[in-house]
C-alpha positions as CSV (number, residue, x, y, z in Angstrom):
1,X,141.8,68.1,117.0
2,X,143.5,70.4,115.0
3,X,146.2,71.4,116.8
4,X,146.8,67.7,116.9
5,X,146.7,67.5,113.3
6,X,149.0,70.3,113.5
7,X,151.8,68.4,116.2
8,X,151.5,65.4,113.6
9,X,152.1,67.2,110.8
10,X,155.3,68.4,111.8
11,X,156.9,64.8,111.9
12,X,156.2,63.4,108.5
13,X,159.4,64.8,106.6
14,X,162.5,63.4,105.6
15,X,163.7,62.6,108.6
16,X,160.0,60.0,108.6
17,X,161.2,58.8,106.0
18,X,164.6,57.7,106.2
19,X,162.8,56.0,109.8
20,X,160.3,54.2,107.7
21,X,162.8,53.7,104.6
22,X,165.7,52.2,107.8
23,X,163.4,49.9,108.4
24,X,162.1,48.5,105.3
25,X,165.6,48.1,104.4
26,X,166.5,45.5,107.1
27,X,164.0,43.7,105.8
28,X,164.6,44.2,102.0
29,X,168.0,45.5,101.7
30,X,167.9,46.7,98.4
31,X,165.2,49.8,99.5
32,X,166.7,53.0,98.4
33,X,166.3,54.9,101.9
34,X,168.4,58.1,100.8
35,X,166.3,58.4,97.4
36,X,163.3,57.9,99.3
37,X,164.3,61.0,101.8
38,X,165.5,63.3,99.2
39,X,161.6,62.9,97.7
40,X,160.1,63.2,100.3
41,X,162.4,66.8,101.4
42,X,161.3,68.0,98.1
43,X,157.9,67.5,97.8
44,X,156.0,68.0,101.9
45,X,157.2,72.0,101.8
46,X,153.5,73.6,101.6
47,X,151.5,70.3,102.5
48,X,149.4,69.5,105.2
49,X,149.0,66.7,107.6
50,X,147.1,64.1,105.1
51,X,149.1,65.4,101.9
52,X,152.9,64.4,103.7
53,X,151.5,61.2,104.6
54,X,150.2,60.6,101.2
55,X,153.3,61.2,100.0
56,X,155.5,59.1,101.8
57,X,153.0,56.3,101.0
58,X,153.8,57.1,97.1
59,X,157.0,57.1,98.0
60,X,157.2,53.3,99.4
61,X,154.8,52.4,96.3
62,X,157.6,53.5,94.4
63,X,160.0,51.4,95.1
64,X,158.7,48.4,97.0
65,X,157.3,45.3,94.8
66,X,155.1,46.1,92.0
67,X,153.1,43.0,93.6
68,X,151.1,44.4,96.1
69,X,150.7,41.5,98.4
70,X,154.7,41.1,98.4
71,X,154.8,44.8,98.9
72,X,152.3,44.5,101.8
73,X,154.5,41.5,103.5
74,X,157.7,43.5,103.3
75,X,155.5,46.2,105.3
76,X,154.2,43.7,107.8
77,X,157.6,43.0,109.1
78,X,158.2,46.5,110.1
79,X,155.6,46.9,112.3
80,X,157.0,46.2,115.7
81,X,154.9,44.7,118.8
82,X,151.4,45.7,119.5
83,X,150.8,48.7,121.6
84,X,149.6,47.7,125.3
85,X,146.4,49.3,127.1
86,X,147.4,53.0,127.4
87,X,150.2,53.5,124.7
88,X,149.3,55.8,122.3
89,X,149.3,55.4,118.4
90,X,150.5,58.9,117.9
91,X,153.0,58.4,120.4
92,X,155.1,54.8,120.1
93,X,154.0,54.5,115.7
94,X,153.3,57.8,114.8
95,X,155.3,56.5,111.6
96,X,153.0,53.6,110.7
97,X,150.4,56.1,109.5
98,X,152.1,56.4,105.6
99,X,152.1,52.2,105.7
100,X,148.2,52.5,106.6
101,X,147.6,54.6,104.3
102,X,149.7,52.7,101.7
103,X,147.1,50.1,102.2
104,X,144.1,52.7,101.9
105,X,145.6,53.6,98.4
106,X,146.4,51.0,96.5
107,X,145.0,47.6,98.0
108,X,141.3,47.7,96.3
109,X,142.5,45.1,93.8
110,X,142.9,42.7,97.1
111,X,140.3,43.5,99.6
112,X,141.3,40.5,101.6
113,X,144.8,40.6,101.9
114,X,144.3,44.2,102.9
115,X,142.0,43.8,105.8
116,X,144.3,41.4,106.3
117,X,147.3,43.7,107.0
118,X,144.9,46.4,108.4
119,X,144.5,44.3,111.1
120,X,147.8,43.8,112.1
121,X,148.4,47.5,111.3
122,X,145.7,48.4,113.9
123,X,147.3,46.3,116.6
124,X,150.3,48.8,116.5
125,X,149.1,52.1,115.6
126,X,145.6,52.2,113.5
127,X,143.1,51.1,111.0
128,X,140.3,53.7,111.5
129,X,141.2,55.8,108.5
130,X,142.5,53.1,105.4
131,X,139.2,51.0,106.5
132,X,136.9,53.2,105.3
133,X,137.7,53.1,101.7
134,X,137.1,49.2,102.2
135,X,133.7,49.8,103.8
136,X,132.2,51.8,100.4
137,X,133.9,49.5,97.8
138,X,133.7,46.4,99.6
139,X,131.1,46.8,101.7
140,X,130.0,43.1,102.8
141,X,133.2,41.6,103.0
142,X,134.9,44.9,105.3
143,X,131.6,44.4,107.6
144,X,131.8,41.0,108.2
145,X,135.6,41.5,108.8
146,X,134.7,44.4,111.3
147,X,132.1,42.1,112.7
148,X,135.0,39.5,113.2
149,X,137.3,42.9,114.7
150,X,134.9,43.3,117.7
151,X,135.3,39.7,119.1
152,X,139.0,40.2,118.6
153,X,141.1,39.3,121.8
154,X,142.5,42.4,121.4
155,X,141.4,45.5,122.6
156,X,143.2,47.7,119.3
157,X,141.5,45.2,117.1
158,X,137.9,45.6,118.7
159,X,138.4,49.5,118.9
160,X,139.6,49.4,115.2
161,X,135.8,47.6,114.5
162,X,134.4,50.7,116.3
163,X,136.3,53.8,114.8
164,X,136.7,52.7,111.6
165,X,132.6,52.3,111.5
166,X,131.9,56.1,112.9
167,X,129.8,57.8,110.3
168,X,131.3,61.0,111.3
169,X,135.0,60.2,112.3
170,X,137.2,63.5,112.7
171,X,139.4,63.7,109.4
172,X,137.5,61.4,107.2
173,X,135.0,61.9,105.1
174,X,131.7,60.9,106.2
175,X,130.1,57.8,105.9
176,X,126.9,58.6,104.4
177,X,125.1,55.6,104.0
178,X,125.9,55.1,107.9
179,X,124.3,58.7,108.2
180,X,121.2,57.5,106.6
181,X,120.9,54.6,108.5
182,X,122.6,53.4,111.5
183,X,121.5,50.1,111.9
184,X,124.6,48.2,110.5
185,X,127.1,50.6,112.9
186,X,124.9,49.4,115.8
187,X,125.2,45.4,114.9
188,X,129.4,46.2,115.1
189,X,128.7,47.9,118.2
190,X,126.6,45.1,119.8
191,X,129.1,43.1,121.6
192,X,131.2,46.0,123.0
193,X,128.8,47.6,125.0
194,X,130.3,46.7,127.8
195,X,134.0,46.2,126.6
196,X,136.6,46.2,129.5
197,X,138.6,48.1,127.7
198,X,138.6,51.9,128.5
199,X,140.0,52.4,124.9
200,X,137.6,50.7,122.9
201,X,134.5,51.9,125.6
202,X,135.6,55.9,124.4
203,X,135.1,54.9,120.8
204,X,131.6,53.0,121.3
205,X,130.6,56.2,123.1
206,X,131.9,58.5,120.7
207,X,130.6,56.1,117.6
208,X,126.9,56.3,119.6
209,X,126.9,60.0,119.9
210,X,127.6,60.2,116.4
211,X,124.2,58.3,115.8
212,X,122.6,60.9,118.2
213,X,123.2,63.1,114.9
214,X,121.7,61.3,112.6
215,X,118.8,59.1,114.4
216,X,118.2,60.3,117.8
217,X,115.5,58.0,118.4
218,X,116.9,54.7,117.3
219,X,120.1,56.0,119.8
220,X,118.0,56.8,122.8
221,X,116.2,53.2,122.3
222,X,119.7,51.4,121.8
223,X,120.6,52.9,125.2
224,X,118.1,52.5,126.8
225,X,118.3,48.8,125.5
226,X,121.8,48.5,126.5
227,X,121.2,49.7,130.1
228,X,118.7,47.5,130.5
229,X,120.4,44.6,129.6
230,X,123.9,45.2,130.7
231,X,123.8,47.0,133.7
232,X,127.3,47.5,134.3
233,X,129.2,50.3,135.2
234,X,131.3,50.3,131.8
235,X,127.7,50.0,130.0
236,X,126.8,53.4,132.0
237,X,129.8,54.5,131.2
238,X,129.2,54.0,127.7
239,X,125.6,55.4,127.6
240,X,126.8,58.5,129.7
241,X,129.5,59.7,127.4
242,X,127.3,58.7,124.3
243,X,124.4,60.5,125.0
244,X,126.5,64.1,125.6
245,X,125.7,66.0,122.9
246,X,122.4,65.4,123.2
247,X,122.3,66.3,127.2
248,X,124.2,69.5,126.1
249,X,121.1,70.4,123.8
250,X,118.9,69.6,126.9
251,X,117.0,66.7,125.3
252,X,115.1,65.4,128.4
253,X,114.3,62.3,127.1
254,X,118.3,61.5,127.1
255,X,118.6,63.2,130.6
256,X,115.5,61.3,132.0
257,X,117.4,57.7,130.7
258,X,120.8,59.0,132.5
259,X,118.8,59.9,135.8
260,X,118.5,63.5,135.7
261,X,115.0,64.4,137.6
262,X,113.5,67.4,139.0
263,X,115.5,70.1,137.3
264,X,112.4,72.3,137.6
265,X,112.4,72.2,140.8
266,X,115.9,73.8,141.5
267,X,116.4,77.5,142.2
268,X,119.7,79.4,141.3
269,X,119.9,82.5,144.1
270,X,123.3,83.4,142.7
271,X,125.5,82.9,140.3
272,X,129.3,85.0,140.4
273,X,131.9,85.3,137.6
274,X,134.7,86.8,138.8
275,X,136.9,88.4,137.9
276,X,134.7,90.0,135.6
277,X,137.6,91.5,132.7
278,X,140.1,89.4,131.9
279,X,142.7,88.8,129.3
280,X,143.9,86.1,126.9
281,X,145.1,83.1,128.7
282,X,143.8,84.3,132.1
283,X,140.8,82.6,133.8
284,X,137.6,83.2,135.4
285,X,135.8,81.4,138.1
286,X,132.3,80.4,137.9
287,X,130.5,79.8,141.5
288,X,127.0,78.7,141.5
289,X,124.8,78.1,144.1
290,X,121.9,75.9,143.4
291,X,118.7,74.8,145.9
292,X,115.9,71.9,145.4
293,X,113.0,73.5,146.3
294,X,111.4,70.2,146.4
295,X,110.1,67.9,149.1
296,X,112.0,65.2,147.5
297,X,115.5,64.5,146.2
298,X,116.9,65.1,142.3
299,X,119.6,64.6,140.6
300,X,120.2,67.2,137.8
301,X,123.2,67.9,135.0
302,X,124.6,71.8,135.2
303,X,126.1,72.9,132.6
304,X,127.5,76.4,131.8
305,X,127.3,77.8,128.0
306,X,130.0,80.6,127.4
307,X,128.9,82.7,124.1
308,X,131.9,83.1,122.5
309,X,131.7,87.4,120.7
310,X,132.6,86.8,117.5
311,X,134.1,89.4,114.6
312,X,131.0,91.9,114.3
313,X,129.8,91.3,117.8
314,X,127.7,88.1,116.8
315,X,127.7,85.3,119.7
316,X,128.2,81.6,119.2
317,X,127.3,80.0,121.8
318,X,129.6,76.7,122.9
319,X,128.7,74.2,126.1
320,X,130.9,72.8,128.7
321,X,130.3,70.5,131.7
322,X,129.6,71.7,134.7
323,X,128.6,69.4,137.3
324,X,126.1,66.0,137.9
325,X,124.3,66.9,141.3
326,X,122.5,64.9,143.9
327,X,120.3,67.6,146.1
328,X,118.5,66.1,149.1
329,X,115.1,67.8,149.8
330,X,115.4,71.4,149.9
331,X,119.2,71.2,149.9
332,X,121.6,73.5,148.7
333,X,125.0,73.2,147.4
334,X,127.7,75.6,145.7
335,X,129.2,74.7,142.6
336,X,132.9,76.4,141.3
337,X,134.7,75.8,138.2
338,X,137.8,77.8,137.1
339,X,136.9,78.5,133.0
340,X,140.5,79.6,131.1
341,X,140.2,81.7,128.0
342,X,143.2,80.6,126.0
343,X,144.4,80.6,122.3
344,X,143.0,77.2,120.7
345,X,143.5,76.5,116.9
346,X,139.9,75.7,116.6
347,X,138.6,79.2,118.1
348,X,139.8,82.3,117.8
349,X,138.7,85.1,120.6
350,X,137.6,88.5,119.9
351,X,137.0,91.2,123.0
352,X,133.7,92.2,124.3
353,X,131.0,91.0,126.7
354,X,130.6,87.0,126.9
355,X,127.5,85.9,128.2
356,X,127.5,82.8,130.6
357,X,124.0,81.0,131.3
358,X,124.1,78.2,133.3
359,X,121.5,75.3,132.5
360,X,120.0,73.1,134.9
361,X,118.9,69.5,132.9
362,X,119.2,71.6,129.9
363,X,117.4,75.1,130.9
364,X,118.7,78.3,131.5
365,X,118.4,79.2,135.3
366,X,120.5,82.6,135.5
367,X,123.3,84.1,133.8
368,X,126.0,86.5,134.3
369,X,129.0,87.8,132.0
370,X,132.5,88.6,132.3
371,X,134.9,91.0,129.8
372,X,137.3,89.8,127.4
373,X,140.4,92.6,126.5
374,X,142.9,91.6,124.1
């Protein structure tokens, strides 16, 4: 996410804003676009991803209509056709984001004409952010128009009812009350349990494993509710990818609801890392062979857990996905994954030993280790 962040960051300049300011200008020609750049050149050097945006937002403020709804129809106009299934908001209207936030700054004084515009904003790029503001100040009006979001014909709209909703969205600041309880997320959620859209399903899934945080029963009961009652593969889905964090902790109650069975019951002979030193931006491969020692058939998660050496040798452990097994009685099967080491800018790598254990439904069935030199 950060390097994300990062990649965004890098656009908002004055070259954003003579975009933007181009724009606005067809629509109202008076809009001072080379005043607007030269602001905007003079005050991003030093500023991060949020900080730019925020201030090309004051910079439209500044000379659009001191009316805010007039100011908010001059923005409507530039926002272009809404993104089809697969286009990406940071791709095709990375430069919407300063007229989203426009409206998380200074439309409080008209709640309804800015959910309004959100809206339409979240057709083309997205709402998930500016909404959030509306939630804590005007909290049953922005519900009941997120409530309205997730029977939206479109799928940006019903994601937007999702995202905007997460109690612990990355970049925002938390929604506590959603923290404390869940309840009200999980009414939004209701009627996109089984969404056909594979862009609103990732942000139910991520939106539930947020609640695994925060209520872990009242999660595993929604999904075990939802399974029940929609038993769909995009409900599975759903439940699968919501329940994650909670399988990578080895919470059996989450792994019995997704199926996994057995896992003490299977054996790990061997497990090989090899090549066992490598070097920043090389790669190891993991090959694990695992054997039901049962009469009867399983089905188990493997995962392997790399613990990252940290500066004074301390480890920090970190989980990734291994494999979802089917064994047959007293069957065997090899596993492989190729595991890269590479710079991220969320983790940085220091040399030493890294332990790898490899858990079976959440336990630790064998180990091994391989040498990082930088």
């Amino acid at each position: 996410m950060a390097s994300q962040e990062y990649g965004l960051k890098r656009h908002f300049n004055e070259d954003a804003a003579v975009l933007i300011g181009t724009k606005v200008r067809a629509v109202r020609p008076d809009f001072d676009v080379d005043g607007y750049a030269r602001e905007v050149a003079a005050r991003i050097p030093g500023k991060e991803l949020k900080d730019r945006v925020l201030v090309l937002a004051e910079g439209l403020r500044d000379r659009l209509p001191a009316d805010y709804p007039a100011a908010v129809e001059v923005l409507a106009a530039i926002l272009g056709a809404e993104l089809a299934e697969g286009e990406g908001m940071f791709n095709e209207s990375w430069f919407l984001m300063p007229v989203a936030r426009f409206v998380e700054e200074y439309g409080h004084e008209h709640p309804e004409v800015s959910l309004r515009a959100l809206e339409e904003i979240t057709r083309r790029h997205t709402a998930e952010y500016a909404v959030r503001p509306y939630i804590d100040k005007h909290y049953d009006l922005a519900m009941a128009t997120l409530a309205d979001w997730a029977l939206s014909p479109s799928h940006n709209v019903r994601r937007a009812a999702s995202e905007g909703c997460r109690s612990r969205l990355p970049w925002a600041k938390t929604l506590t009350r959603f923290v404390k309880d869940p309840r009200p997320v999980l009414a939004i959620l209701e009627p996109l349990r089984s969404d056909s859209s594979e862009y609103v399903r990732k942000s139910v899934a991520n939106n539930l494993n947020d609640i695994t945080k925060d209520d872990r029963e009242l999660a595993l009961a929604t999904a075990a509710r939802w399974l029940a009652e929609s038993q769909t593969p995009e409900t599975a889905w759903i439940v699968k990818h919501g329940l994650r964090t909670l399988v990578k902790k080895g919470d059996q109650d989450a792994l019995r609801l997704l199926g996994a069975t057995g896992g003490e019951h299977i054996e790990i002979p061997a497990v090989r890392i090899a090549p066992t030193a490598i070097r920043l931006g090389e790669a190891v491969t993991i090959r694990v062979d695992l054997v039901n020692g049962d009469s009867t058939p399983h089905s188990v998660t493997v995962d392997y857990v790399v613990h990252h050496v940290r500066l004074g040798g301390k480890a920090i452990p970190k989980v990734f996905k291994l494999a979802t097994v089917d064994l047959g009685a007293g069957e065997r099967k090899t596993l492989e994954k190729v595991h890269k080491v590479r710079e991220i800018q969320t983790r940085r790598y220091y040399p030493g030993d890294h332990l790898v254990d490899i858990q079976v439904n959440g336990t630790v069935l064998a180990s091994d280790r391989f040498e990082l030199r930088l």
